[in-house]
C-alpha positions in Angstrom: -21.0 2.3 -9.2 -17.9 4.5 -10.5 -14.8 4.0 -8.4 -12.0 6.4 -9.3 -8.4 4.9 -9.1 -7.5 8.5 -7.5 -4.0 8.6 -4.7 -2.5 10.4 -1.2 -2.9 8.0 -1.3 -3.7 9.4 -0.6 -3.2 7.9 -2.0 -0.9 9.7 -4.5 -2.1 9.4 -6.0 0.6 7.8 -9.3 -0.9 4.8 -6.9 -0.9 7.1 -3.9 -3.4 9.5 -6.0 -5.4 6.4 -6.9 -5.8 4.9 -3.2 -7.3 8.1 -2.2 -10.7 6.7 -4.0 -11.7 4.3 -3.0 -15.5 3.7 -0.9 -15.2 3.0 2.5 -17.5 -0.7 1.7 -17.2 -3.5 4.2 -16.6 -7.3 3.2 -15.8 -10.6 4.4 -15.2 -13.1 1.8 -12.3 -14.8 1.8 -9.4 -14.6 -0.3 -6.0 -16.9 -1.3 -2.7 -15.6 -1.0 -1.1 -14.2 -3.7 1.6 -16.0 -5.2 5.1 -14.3 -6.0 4.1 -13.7 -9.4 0.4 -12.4 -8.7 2.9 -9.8 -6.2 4.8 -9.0 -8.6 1.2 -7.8 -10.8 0.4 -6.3 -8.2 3.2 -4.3 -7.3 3.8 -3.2 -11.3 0.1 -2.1 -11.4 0.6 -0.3 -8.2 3.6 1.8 -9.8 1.6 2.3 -13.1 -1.7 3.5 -11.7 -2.5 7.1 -13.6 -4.2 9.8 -11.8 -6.8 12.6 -11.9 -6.4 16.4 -12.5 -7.9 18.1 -9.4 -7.5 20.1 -6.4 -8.2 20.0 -2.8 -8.6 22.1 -0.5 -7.6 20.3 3.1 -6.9 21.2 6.9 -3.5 19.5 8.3 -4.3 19.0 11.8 -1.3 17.6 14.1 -1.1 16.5 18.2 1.6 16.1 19.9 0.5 15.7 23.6 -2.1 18.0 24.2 -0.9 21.0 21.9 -2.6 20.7 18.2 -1.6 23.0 15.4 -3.9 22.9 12.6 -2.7 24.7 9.1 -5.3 25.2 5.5 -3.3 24.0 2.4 -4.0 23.6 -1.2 -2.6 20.6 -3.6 -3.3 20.5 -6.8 -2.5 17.3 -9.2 -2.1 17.2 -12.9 -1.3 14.0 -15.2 0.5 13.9 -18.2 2.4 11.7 -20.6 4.6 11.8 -17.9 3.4 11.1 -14.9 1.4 12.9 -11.8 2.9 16.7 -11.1 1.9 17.6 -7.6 2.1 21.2 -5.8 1.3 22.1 -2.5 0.6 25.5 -1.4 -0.2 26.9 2.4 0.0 30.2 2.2 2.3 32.2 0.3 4.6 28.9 0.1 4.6 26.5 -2.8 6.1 22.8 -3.4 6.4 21.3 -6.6 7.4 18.0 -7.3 7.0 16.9 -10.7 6.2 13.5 -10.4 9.5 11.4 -10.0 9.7 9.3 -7.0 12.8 9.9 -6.6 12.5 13.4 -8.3 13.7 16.7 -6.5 11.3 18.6 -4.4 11.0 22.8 -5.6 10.0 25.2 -3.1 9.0 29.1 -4.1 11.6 30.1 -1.3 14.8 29.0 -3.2 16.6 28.9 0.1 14.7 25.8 1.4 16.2 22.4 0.6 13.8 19.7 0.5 14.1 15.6 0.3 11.0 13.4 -0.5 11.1 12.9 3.7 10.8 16.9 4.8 7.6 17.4 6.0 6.1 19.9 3.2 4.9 22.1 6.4 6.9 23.0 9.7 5.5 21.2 12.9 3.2 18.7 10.3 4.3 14.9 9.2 3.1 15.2 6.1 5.8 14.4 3.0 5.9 13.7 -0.5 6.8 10.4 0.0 3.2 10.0 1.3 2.2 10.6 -1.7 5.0 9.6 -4.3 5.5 6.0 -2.0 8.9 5.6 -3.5 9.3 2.3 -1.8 7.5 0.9 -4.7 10.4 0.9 -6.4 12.4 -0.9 -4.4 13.6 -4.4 -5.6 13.2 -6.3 -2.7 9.6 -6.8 -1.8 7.2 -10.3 -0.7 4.3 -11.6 0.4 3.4 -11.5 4.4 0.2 -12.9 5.0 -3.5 -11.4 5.0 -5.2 -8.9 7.5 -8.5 -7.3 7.8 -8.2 -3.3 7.9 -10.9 -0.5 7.7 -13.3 -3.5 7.6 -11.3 -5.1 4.6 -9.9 -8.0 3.4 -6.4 -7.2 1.9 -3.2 -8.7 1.4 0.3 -7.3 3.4 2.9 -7.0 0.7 6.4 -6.3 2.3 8.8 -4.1 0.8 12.8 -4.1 1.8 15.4 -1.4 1.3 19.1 -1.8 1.1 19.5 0.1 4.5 17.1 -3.0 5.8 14.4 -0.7 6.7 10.5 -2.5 6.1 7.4 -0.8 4.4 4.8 -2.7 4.6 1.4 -2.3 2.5 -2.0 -3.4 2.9 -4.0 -3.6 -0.1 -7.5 -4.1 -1.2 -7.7 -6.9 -4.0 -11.3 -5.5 -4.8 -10.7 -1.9 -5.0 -7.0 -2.1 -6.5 -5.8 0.5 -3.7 -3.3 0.6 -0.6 -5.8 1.6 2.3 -2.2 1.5 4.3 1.4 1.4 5.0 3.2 1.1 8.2 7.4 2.3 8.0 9.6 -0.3 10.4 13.0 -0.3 11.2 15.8 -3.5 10.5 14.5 -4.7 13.7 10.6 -4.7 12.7 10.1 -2.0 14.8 7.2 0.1 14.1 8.3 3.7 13.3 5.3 5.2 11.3 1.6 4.8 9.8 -0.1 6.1 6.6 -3.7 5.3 6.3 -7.2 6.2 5.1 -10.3 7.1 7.2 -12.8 7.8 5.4 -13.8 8.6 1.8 -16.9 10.6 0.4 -18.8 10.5 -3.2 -18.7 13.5 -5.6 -19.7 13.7 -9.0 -20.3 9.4 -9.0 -16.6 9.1 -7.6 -15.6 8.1 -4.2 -12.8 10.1 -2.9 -10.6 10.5 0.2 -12.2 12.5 3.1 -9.5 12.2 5.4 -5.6 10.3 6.5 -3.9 10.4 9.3 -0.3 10.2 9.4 1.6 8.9 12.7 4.9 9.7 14.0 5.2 6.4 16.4 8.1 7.5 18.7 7.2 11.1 19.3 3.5 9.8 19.3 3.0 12.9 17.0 -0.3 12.3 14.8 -1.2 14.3 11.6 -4.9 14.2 9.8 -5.4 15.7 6.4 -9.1 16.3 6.0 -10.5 17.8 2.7 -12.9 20.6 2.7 -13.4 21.5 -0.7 -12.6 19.5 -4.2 -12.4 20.3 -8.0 -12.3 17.9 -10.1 -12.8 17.8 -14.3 -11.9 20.9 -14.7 -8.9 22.7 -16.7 -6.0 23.1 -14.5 -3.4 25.9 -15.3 0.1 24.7 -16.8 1.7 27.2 -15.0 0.7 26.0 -11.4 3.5 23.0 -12.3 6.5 25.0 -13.5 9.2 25.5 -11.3 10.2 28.9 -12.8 7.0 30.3 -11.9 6.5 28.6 -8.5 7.3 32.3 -6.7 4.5 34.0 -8.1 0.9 33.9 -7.0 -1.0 31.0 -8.0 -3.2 30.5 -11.0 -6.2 29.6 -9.7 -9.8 30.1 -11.6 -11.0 26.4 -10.3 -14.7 26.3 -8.9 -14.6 24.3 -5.5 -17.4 22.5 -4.1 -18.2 21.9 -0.4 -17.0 18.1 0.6 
């Protein structure tokens, strides 16, 4: 069986890209901890991970109480020598980022000012720190202990920023990917949720289906679900330059129904 590395995430999916490919498969051996060097591995491999040139075409679907908004989007990714470019378009709206974690965010509407934490799409949670999970570069990180998610065995890696905010991971020794992350605050409060439902196989690759995003004080929760994919295909240079973000999209990609 191919796995992809693909991330979000999501993967991106960058390692984001890569965790969005991964088969939903069930296990139950048992595993060690790691020790503080086989984190370290782990977290260099995580910030390392390449990723694919594709494009999806998804539904963003967000509650808040009983009121749902649901919004179609595109993304494309590209990688190059350096790094994963990702755009996002919903309707005549683009966002570029060009692959920096801590890179800045373009939008065809030069007016709009965006940070890695603005959601990409009024009324919807979904960022390009989802996919760019900048906390992987932070310099504090450790070893929690081990927990089983989606039916997994993986490993919770904690990650510390200087404002003492917690990120904490969960990730699949087997598969190489984050299947979640969970935002708290200096008090281990838990503020927000990234994970992956379900995944689907196309073209002997197992890719994200769908991720669901949760706001945990607004109880606000956003699902991305992919409708249609392209993958090894040619994507346009021009989709990731900022000059041209304005104009209409270069698109000539065949999608298939996923």
């Amino acid at each position: 069986m191919k796995v992809s590395k693909f991330l979000l995430p999501l993967v991106v999916l960058q390692v984001s890209l890569s965790a969005w490919a991964i088969p939903n498969t069930r296990h139950r051996k048992s595993q060690e901890p790691l020790t503080a060097q086989q984190v370290a591995e782990v977290v260099q491999k995580l910030k390392t991970f390449q990723g694919l040139n594709c494009a999806f075409i998804f539904d963003l679907k967000t509650t808040i109480g009983k009121k749902t908004e649901t919004e179609e989007g595109k993304f494309y990714s590209q990688q190059n020598t350096n790094g994963v470019k990702l755009r996002f378009n919903f309707g005549n709206r683009s966002f570029l980022s060009l692959g920096k974690s801590d890179g800045e965010i373009f939008c065809s509407e030069q007016s709009v000012k965006m940070t890695l934490d603005t959601p990409i799409w009024p009324g919807h949670l979904l960022n390009f720190a989802d996919i760019l999970m900048p906390f992987l570069h932070w310099n504090s990180y450790g070893y929690r202990d081990q927990k089983r998610i989606q039916g997994r065995n993986t490993h919770i890696i904690r990650f510390k920023e200087s404002t003492g905010r917690f990120v904490d991971i969960a990730y699949d020794p087997t598969f190489e990917a984050i299947l979640r992350f969970e935002y708290l605050d200096e008090k281990e409060k838990l503020l927000r949720t990234f994970k992956l439902l379900n995944f689907k196989k196309i073209q002997n690759m197992w890719l994200m289906k769908s991720i669901e995003i949760k706001d945990v004080p607004s109880n606000t929760t956003t699902q991305l679900t992919v409708k249609k994919v392209a993958v090894g295909q040619t994507i346009s240079v021009n989709l990731f330059d900022k000059n041209t973000l304005g104009k209409p999209p270069e698109d000539c990609l065949n999608y298939t129904n996923f």
